[in-house]
C-alpha positions in Angstrom: 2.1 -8.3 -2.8 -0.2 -5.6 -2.6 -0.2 -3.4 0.0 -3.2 -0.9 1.7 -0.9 1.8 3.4 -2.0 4.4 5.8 -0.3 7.7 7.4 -0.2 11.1 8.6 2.0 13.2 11.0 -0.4 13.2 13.6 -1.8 9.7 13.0 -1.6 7.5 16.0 -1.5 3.7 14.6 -1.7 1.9 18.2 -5.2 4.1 19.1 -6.6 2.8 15.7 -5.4 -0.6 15.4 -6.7 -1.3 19.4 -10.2 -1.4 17.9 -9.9 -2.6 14.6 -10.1 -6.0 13.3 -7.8 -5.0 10.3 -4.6 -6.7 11.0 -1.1 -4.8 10.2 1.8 -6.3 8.3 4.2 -2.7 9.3 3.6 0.1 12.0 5.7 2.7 11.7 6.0 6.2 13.9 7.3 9.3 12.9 10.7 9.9 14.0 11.6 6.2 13.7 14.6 4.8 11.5 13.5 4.5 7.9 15.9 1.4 8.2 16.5 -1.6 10.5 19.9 -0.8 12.3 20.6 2.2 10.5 23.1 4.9 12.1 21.3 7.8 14.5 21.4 9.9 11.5 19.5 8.0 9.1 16.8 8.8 7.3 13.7 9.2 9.7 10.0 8.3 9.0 8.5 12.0 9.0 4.7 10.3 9.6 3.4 7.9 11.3 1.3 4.6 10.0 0.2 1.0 8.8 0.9 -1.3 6.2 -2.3 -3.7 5.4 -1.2 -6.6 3.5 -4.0 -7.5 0.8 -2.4 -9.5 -1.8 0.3 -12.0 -1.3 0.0 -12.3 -5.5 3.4 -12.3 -7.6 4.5 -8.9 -8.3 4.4 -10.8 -12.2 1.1 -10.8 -11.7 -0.4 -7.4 -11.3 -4.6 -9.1 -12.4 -4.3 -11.1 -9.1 -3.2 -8.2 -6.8 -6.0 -6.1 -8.5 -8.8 -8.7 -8.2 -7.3 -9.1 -4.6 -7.2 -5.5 -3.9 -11.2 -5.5 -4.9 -12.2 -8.5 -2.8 -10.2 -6.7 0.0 -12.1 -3.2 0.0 -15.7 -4.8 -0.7 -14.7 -7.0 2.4 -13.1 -4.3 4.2 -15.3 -1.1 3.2 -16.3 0.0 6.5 -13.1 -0.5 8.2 -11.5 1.6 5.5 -14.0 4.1 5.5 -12.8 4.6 9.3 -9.3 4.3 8.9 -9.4 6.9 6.0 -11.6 9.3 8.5 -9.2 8.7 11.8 -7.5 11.7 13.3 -4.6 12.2 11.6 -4.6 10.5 8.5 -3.3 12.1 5.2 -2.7 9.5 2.8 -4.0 6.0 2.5 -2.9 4.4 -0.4 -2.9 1.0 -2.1 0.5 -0.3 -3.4 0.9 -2.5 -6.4 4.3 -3.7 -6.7 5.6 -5.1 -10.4 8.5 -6.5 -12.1 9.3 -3.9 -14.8 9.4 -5.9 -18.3 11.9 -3.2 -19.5 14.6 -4.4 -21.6 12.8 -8.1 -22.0 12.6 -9.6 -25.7 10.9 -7.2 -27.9 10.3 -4.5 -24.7 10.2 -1.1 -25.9 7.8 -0.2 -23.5 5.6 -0.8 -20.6 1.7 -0.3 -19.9 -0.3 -1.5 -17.1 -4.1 -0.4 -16.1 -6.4 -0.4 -13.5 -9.8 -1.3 -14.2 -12.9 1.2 -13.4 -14.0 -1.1 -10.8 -11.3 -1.1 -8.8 -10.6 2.9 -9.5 -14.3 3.4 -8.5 -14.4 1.3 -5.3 -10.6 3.1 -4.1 -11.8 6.5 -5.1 -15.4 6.2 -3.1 -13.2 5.4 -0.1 -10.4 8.1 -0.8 -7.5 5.3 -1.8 -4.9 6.9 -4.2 -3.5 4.1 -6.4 0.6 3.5 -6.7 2.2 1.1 -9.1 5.7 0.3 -7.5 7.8 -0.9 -10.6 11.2 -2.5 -9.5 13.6 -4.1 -11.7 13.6 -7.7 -13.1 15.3 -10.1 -10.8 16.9 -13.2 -12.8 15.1 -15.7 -11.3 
């Protein structure tokens, strides 16, 4: 379930996404509830942004999201290119979320890579890399 994310205080997601063919899975604005029916004093989002969906893979099953994360940019690379140069923007990141395998059988410790490839094609376009690791569900 990779995700491309894309923010900044002063980013404006509605001026971008009206003439881009990238399609959003989240919009967010700064000031907004972090939270779906949280209290008036909840957390607030403090920027402003887009969520890009670009791997509906298993979070077990970090290859796929990477192999989907490179057919993505490659497809994408222009788009990108503009999204990471629109007015605002100061972070534009692509998420990786795992299932830790942390206190498995035999787990002592945990070690997951990206390739060069898709390091070099993020980089050239200014995408930081995140590895979300959430805890082992039972099922």
């Amino acid at each position: 379930m990779c995700v491309l994310r894309a923010s900044g205080p002063e980013f404006d997601p509605d001026a971008f996404l009206g003439t881009s063919p990238l399609q959003p899975s989240k919009v967010f604005r700064r000031g907004e509830s972090r939270l779906p029916r949280s209290k008036p004093e909840g957390p607030r989002h403090e920027a402003s942004g887009i969520s890009i969906d670009v791997s509906d893979a298993s979070w077990r099953d970090l290859s796929a999201q990477i192999a989907d994360a490179e057919r993505f940019i490659k497809a994408n690379r222009l788009e990108i290119k503009r999204l990471a140069k629109s007015p605002g923007i100061t972070d534009l990141t692509l998420d990786f979320p795992i299932e830790s395998r942390m206190g498995g059988e035999n787990v002592v410790a945990q070690f997951d890579k990206f390739p060069a490839t898709l390091v070099s094609l993020a980089g050239a376009l200014g995408i930081a890399l995140e590895l979300s690791i959430y805890p082992c569900s039972d099922e």
